[in-house]
Structures are given as C-alpha cells and as structure tokens.
C-alpha positions in Angstrom: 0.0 0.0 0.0 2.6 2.2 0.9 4.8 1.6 -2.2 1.5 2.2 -4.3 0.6 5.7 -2.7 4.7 6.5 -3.1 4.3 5.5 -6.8 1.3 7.5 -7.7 2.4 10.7 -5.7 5.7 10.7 -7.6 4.4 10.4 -10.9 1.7 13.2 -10.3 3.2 16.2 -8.5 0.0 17.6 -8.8 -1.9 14.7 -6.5 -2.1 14.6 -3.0 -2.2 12.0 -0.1 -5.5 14.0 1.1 -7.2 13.8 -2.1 -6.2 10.2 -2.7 -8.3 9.5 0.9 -11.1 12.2 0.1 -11.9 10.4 -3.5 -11.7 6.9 -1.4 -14.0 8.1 0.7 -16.6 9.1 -1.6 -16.2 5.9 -3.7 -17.1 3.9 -0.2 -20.0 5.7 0.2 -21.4 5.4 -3.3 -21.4 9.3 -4.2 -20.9 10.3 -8.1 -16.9 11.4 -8.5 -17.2 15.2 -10.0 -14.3 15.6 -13.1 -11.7 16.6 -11.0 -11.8 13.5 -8.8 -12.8 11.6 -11.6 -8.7 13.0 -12.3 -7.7 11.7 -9.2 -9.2 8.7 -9.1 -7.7 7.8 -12.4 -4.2 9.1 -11.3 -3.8 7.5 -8.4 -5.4 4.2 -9.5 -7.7 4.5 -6.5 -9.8 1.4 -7.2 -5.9 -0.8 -6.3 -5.6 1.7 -3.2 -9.0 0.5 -2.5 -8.3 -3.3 -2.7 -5.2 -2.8 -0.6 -6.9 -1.3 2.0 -9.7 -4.3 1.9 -6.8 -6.7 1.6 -5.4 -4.7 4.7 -8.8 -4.9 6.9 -8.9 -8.4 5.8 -5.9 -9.5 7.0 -6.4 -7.5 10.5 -9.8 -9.0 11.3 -8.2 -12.6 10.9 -5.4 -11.7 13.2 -7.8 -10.5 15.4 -10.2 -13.9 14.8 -12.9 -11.6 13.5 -15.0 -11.7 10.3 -13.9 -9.3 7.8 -16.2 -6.3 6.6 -17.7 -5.8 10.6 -19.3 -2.6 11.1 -17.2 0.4 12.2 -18.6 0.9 15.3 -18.6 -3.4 16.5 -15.0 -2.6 15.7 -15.3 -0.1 18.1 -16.9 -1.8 20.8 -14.2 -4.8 20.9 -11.2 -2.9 20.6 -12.3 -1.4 23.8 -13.7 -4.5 25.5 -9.9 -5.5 24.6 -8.5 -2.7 26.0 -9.8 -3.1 29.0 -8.9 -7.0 29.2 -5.0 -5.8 28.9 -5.4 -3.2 31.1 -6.5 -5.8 33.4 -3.5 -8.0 33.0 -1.3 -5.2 32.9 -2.6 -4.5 36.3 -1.8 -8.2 37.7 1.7 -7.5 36.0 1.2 -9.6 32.6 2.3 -7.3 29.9 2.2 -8.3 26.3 5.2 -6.5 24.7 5.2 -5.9 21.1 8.7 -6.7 21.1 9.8 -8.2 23.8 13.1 -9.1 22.9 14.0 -5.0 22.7 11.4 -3.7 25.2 12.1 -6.4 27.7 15.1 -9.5 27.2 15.5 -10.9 30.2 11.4 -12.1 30.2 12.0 -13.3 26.7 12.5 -17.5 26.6 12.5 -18.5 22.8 10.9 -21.4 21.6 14.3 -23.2 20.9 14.8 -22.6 24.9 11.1 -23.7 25.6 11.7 -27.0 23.3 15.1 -28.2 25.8 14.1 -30.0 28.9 16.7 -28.5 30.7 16.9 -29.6 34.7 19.4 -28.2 36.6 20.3 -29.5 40.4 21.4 -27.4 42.9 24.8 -27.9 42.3 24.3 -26.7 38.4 25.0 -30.2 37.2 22.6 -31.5 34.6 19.7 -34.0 35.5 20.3 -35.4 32.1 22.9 -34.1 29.5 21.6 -32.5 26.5 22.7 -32.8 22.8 25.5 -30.1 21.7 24.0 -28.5 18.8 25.7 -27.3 15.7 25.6 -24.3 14.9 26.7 -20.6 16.4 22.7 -19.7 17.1 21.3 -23.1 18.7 24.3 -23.2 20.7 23.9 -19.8 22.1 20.3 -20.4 22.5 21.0 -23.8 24.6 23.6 -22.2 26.8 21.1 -19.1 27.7 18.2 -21.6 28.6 20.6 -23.5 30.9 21.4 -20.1 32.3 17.9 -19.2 32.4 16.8 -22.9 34.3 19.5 -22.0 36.7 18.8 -21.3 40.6 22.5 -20.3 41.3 25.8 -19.1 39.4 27.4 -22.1 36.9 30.7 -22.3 35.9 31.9 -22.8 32.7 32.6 -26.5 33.6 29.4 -26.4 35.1 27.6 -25.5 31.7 29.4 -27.7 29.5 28.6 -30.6 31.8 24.9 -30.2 30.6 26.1 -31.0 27.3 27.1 -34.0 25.1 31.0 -33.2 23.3 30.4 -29.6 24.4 34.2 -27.9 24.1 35.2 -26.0 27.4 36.6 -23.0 24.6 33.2 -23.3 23.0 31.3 -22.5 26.2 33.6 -20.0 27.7 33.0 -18.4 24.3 29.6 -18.3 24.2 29.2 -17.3 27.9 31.3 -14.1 27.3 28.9 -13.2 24.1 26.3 -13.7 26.2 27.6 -11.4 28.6 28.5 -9.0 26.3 24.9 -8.9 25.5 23.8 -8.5 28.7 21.8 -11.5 28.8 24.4 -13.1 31.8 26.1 -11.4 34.4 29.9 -12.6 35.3 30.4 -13.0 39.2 33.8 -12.2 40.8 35.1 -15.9 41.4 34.3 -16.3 37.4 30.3 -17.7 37.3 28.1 -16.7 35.3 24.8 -15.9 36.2 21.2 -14.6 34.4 
C-alpha cells in the first residue's frame, strides 16, 4: 500500500495523499466522483488503493479472529472491551510486549529454549545431559536456557557438563557473548549468572 501511494504521488506532482483519501472516501459511500476527482481517481489508480486497504482490513480481522467487513462501530466496541482485558492483566503484572526481545530481554524464553528440557540440580550439574548443537545460534540459544533454568551461578565447567561433546573453549565463548549482550552477568570468582 505504501509503495503504491509513493508510486502514484511521484508520478503526479500535482496529487495529493488528502485527495487520494477524500476520493476513497466518496467511492465507499457510493457518491458520483465530479471531473476533478474523476482525475484523481484515475491518477492515483484509487480502485488498487481500495483493494489494498480491503486486503489490509482483511488481514487485521483474521489476526484478530474476527470476520472481515464488521461494522465500524462493532469494531469499536471490541477494541475497547480488549482494552480493558489488557489493562487488566497489565494490572496483575502480565504485559504483552510488542517486542519483547528489545522492550524487555530478560522475560524473553524462545521457543528453541522452551523445546530443551533442561533440569538443573542445585549444584548446576545437569539431571540429564543434552545434545551439543551445531551451529553458532542453537548453541547460544542452549547455553542461555541453561542459564535461564538455573537457581544459582554455573561455571563454565558447570555449563558444559549439561552438554554432550560440548568444548570447554566453545562454552567459555559463548558465555562471554552472552555477557557481552547483557543476557548473563559474570560474578567475581568467574560464574556466570542470568
């Protein structure tokens, strides 16, 4: 949609964004286009910026698990009624970030961390040792949910226990990314911790 308006503004220096929406307008309500929007409409291909916008609707009703083409205002009525169920949660402390992995990391577990059964005692060693993945990103992603499953500091011996052929160098690695990234915190007798 936006590469279409872009498209038809830059080839007509005389159209505007307003009366690309003012000529949409009347076509939705059925009213007779005079000859200059008649201009427009033709200019701006207005009948494809009406499909995108359909398209558009479309595609937000199903994300919400509405029909498409509801009236404005039942629209209205459950984007409030939804409102209010967030502002509930938000008020028990459940937030539902946009992005969590930028507005809050450390409440982020990723499905790849969800999928390991990860069990750590309370001495960090592993209930059962896990597969070493191959691969920079699984690998990284299997250390963090160890850290993550973690009730206390683990060592880098401690970490690479919980793996399979897991290279001491390889963990120690990862660990210091991860640290680097803020998503662990190095203690002073040289843990790591989340």
């Amino acid at each position: 949609m936006d590469a279409h308006r872009k498209e038809r503004l830059d080839a007509h220096d005389d159209l505007t964004m307003t009366a690309l929406y003012n000529v949409l307008k009347k076509e939705r309500r059925g009213e007779d286009l005079d000859a200059d929007e008649r201009i427009i409409h033709e200019q701006g291909l207005v009948g494809v910026l009406k499909e995108l916008h359909d398209e558009l609707d479309a595609a937000v009703a199903a994300a919400y698990g509405w029909d498409a083409g509801l009236p404005e205002e039942t629209i209205l009525q459950r984007l409030v009624a939804l409102n209010a169920e967030r502002r509930a949660e938000e008020e028990e402390g459940h937030v539902r970030y946009l992005r969590p992995e930028y507005q809050a990391p450390e409440t982020v577990e990723t499905q790849a961390e969800m999928d390991l059964d990860v069990q750590v005692g309370g001495d960090g060693a592993p209930a059962e040792p896990l597969d070493w993945p191959s691969g920079l990103t699984p690998r990284a992603k299997a250390v963090r949910a160890v850290m993550t499953h973690a009730d206390a500091p683990l060592t880098v011996e401690q970490v690479a226990r919980h793996f399979y052929n897991a290279r001491r160098a390889d963990v120690r690695e990862l660990l210091e990314t991860l640290e680097a990234l803020g998503h662990v915190e190095g203690t002073d007798d040289g843990a790591y911790a989340t």
